[in-house]
N, C-alpha and C positions, 0 to 999 in steps of 0.2 A: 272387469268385475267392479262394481262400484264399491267405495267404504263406505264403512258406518258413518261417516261424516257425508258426502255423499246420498245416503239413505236419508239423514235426517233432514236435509234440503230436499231432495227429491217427491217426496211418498208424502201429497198431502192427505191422505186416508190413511196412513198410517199410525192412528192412535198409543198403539203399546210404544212402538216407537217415541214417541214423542211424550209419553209420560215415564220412557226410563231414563229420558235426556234430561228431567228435571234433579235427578241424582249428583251427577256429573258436575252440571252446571249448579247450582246450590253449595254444591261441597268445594267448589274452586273461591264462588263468591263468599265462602262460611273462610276459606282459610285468608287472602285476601283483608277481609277485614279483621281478622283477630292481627291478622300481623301490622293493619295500621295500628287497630286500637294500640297496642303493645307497645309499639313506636311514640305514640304520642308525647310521650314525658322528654321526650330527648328530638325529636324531628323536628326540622324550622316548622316557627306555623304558618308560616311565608313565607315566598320565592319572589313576589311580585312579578309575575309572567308577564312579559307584553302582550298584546291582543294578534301580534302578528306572530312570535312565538306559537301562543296556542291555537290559532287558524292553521299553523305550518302541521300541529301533532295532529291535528285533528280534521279539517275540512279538506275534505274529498268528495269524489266523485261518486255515487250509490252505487254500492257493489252489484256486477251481473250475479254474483252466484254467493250463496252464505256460506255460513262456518257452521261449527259445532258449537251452542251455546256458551260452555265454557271457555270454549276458544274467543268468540266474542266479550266476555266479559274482562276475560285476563287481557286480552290487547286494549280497550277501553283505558283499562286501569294504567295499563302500562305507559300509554300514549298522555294520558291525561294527571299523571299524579306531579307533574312538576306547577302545573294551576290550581291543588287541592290545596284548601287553606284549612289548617288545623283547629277550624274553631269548636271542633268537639274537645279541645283537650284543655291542662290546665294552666296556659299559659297565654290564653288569648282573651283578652280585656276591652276587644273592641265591639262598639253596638250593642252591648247589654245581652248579649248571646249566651245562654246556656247551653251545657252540655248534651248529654242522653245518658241517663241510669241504665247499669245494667238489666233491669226488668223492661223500664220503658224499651231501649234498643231491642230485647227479645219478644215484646208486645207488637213493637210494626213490624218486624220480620214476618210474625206469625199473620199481623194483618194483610199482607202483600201475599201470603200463601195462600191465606182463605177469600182473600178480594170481594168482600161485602159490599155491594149497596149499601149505603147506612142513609139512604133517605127515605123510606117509607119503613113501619113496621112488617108489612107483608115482606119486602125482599130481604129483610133480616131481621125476624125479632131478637136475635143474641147482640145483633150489633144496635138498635132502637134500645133498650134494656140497659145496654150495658154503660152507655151517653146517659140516659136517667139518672145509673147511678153514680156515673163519675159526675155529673152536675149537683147530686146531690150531697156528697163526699166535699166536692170544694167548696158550696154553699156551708158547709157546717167547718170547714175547714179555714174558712174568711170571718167566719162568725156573720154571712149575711140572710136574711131572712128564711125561713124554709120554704116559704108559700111563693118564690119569685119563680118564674117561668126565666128558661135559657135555654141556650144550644152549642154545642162546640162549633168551632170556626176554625178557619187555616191562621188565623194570628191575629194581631188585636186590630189590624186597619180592618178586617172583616167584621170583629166583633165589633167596632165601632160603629160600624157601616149597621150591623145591625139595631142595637141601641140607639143610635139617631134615626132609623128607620121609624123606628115604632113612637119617636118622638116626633117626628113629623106627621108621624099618623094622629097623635093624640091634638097635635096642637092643631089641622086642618079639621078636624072633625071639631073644634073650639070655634074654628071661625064660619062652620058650617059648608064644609066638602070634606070629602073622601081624597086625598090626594093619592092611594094607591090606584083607586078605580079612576078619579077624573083627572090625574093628573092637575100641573102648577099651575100649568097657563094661563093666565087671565083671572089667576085666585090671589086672596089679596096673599102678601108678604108675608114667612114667618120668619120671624126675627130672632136671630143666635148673638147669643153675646158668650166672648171667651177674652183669655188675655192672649196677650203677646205672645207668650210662651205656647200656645197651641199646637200640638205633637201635628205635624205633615198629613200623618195616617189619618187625625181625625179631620183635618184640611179636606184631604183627597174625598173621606168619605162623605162630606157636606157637597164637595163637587158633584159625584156620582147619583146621589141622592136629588140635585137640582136644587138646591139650598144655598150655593156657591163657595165653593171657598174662600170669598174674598166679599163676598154679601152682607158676612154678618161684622160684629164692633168687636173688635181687638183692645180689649182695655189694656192698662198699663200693669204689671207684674215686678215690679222692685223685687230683687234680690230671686225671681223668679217662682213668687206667690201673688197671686191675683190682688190688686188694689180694690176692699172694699167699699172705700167711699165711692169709688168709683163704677165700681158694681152696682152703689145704691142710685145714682145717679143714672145711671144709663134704663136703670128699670123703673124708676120715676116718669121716664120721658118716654115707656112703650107700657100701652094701654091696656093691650090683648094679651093671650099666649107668646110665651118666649120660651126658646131654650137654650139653657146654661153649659157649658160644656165647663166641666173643671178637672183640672188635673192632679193627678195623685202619685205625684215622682215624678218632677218635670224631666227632660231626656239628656240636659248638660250638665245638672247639677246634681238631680235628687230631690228636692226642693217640693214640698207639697202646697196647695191650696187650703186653706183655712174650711174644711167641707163640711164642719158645723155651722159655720159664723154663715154661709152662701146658702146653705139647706134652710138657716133662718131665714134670710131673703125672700127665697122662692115660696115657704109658705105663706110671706106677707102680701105678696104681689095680689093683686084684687085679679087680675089676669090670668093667673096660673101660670105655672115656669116648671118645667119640664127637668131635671137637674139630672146630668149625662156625665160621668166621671170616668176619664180615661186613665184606666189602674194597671196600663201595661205589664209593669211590674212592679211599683208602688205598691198594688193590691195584696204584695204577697208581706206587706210589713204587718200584716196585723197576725201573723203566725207567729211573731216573737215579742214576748212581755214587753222588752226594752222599748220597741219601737211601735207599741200596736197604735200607742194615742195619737200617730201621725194621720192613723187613717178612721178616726173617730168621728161619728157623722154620718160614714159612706154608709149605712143602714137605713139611712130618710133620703136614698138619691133614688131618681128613678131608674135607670140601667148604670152597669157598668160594666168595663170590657177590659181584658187582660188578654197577657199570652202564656201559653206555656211554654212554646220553645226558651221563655226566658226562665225565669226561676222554677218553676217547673220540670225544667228539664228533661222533655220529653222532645224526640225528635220532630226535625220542620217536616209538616207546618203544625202550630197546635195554637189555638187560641180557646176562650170561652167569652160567654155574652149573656151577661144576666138584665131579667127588663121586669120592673112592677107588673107593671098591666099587660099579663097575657094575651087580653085582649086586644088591644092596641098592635102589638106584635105579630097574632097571629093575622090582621087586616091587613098588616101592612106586607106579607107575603104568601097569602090565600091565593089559591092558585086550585083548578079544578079541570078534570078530563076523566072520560068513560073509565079510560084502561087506568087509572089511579083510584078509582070506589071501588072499596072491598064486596066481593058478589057474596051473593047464596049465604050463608049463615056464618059468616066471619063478624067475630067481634070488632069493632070500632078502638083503635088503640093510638098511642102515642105516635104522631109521623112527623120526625127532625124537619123535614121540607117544610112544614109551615112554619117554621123559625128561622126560617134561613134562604138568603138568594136562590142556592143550588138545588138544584131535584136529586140527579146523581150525587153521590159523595163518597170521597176514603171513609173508609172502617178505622178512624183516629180516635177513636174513643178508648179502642185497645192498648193500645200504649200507656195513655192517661191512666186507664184503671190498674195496668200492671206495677206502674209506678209509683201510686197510690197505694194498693196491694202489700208491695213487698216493702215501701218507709213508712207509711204510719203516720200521725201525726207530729210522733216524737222524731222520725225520719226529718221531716220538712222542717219542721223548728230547729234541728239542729244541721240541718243542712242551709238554711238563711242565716241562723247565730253566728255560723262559723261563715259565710259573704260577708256579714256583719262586720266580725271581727279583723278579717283582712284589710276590710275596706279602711276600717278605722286606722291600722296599722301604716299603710300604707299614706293616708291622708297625716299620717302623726309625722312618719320621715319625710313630705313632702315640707310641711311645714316648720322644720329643723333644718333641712338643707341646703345649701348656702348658693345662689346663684337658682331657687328654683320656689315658687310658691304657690298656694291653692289659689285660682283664681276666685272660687266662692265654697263656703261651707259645704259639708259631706255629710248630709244630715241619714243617706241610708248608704248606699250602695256604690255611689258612683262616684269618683274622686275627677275632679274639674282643678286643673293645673294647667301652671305655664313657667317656661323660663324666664328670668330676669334678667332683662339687660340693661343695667343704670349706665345713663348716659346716651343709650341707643333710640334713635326716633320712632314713634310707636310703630313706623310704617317696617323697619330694619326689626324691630322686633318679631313683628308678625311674621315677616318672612323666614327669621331663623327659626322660631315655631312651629311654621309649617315643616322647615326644611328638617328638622329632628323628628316628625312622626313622620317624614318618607324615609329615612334613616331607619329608625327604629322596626317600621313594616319591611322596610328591606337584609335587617340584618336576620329574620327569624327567631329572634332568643323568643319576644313576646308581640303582640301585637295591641295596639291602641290606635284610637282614631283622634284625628282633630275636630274641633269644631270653632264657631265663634261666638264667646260669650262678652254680654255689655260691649258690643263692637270692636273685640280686641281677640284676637288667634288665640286657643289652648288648647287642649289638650284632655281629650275623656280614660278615664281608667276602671271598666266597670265590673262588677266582682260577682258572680251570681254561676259561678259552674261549680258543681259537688266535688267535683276532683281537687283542687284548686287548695293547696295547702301554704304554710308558712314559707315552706322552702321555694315556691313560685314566687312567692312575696319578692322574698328578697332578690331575685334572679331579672321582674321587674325595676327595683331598687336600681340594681348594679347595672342593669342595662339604657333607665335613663341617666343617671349620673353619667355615664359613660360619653355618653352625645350631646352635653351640656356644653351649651356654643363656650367658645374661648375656652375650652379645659384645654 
């Protein structure tokens, strides 16, 4: 006699079957997560699992025969939770990583139940609608233009990829082609200029775009803000269309680009200059009085890209992509086929695909709005005031404590440190540097990343999860002092 477990492997025609297994399995994955979430305030945020470790829980051979869904879910979990790193909770500081609000988290559950298309209006107008108006929520929410055309993305290297998209469209159609229809080849050059400090993401997305990564001028960025004489200078010496990539919350420091003083630039260029501001999470300083003037300007740019998974705080992936010129944007991903024209007497409406690489797409706009929804604007202001506030706290005892100091100012979010070793050769230092953030990732109280700033190892601490109180603060505190080489 076969089991119900059995049955549900078995009987691929078995429909009722397989829509009362969604019960089971939902309610193991519902209990599951409430007991990490719950966990969180107290569970290492890392293990530091080796890769042979979790090949041993996990790589195997494809089963001949299945389970019962919840059964697959709860061994998953089981096998795999010594490689789950806590960066939903509030004591992980590394890579500028936000949480998930309770609404966002109950918005993509509910997204992954209803599995929308969200790239045409025909295959979801609740999911096309509901991205309108989460894009038009953060537009009034950044304080940037109403009339700008956007689209959500999986995170800002996509949102980038977008906005440089449609700045490539604008500036080939200045030198007279189409670079979406005719492509690069054999077209003359367009010329990017950024600083040094140029985020990877929007690196990557200049490569994919054919623009190169390494094609356009890397000006110089002191203290991690673009040199503008140097800016005046390099736009002096290019004739035609250029585009500007500037940054807004460099990724070691915080550190913004001057995006009034470079917005003046661009409208003097007799050329045209395209101005692309990468506001990962930068973008989200103009939600608080203290810090809006950092991102003063970003109103006269012509796209800008952020993320949500970071201050936002809506689950991965979440980004957005705002671009002036619609038009420019919708060229640069116009895309056409029989089975995508609405037939017979369908109105003509909003379709996310011509904003965007993807045809298919998650339904993330659901999270966005739920999150949005249930904080408000006074939600979000007091939910960065209070990143704000840690950040600064913690950047106050960095620079009080004896054997430890800020490698560069902490102008938002993110606290850039190193240890001090007087007497130690810079080369003995960097290694003890490093050697205390693989310490520190392996002990679980907190986690932080390194990096290398002005050519010298430190150390990032970055503050942007809702959970995230005083009492984390300090727990950080006590956990670097702890692994402060020579104590």
């Amino acid at each position: 006699m076969p089991t119900t477990e059995d049955r549900l492997v078995m009987s691929a025609d078995a429909a009722l079957d397989a829509i009362a297994a969604f019960g089971p399995a939902l309610d193991r994955a519902h209990a599951l997560a409430c007991d990490y979430l719950a966990s969180l305030p107290t569970r290492p945020v890392s293990r530091v699992v080796a890769p042979e470790a979790m090949a041993a829980a996990l790589d195997e051979p494809l089963p001949e025969r299945g389970c019962a869904p919840e059964r697959a879910v709860a061994e998953w979990f089981n096998r795999a939770e010594a490689g789950i790193v806590a960066s939903q909770g509030p004591r992980y500081f590394g890579f500028v990583t936000g949480g998930s609000t309770p609404a966002a988290l109950a918005g993509d559950w509910l997204a992954s139940a209803l599995d929308q298309n969200a790239g045409l209006w025909m295959t979801s107008p609740a999911a096309a609608q509901t991205e309108l108006t989460v894009l038009r929520w953060l537009k009034d929410l950044f304080g940037l233009p109403a009339g700008w055309a956007g689209a959500l993305t999986s995170g800002a290297t996509m949102a980038n990829l977008v906005g440089l998209a449609a700045a490539r469209q604008w500036a080939g159609e200045r030198l007279g082609f189409d670079p979406a229809a005719d492509g690069l080849a054999g077209r003359p050059p367009i010329p990017v200029l950024s600083s040094t400090e140029i985020h990877a993401s929007a690196r990557k997305s200049l490569a994919a775009l054919g623009l190169g990564r390494d094609a356009g001028r890397r000006l110089p960025a002191p203290a991690g803000a673009l040199d503008l004489d140097a800016l005046d200078a390099a736009m002096t010496e290019t004739s035609g269309p250029v585009i500007v990539v500037a940054n807004a919350g460099e990724v070691n420091t915080g550190a913004f680009d001057d995006l009034s003083a470079i917005a003046d630039r661009c409208a003097r260029h007799v050329g045209g200059a395209w101005l692309h501001v990468d506001g990962a999470f930068g973008l989200f300083a103009a939600i608080a009085p203290s810090h809006a003037h950092l991102v003063g300007g970003i109103e006269r740019a012509d796209s800008v890209a952020a993320d949500g998974h970071k201050w936002l705080n809506v689950p991965y992936d979440s980004g957005f992509a705002f671009v002036r010129d619609e038009v420019a944007l919708r060229a640069a991903f116009a895309t056409t086929a029989a089975y995508l024209t609405p037939s017979g007497g369908e109105v003509a409406a909003w379709d996310p695909l011509s904003h965007v690489p993807e045809m298919s797409r998650r339904f993330r706009g659901l999270a966005a709005w739920c999150a949005l929804r249930a904080a408000g604007r006074e939600g979000y202001r007091a939910l960065v005031e209070r990143s704000l506030a840690n950040a600064a706290a913690f950047a106050e005892w960095v620079a009080g404590e004896p054997g430890i100091e800020l490698a560069a100012p902490a102008p938002l979010n993110i606290v850039c440190f190193r240890y001090a070793l007087p007497g130690a050769t810079p080369e003995a230092a960097d290694t003890a540097n490093r050697s205390a953030v693989a310490v520190l990732q392996a002990g679980g109280r907190v986690f932080v990343s390194g990096t290398v700033w002005e050519g010298r190892a430190a150390i990032r601490a970055a503050f942007d999860n809702w959970s995230t109180g005083p009492a984390d603060v300090a727990i950080l505190q006590e956990a670097v002092a702890a692994v402060r080489p020579g104590r």
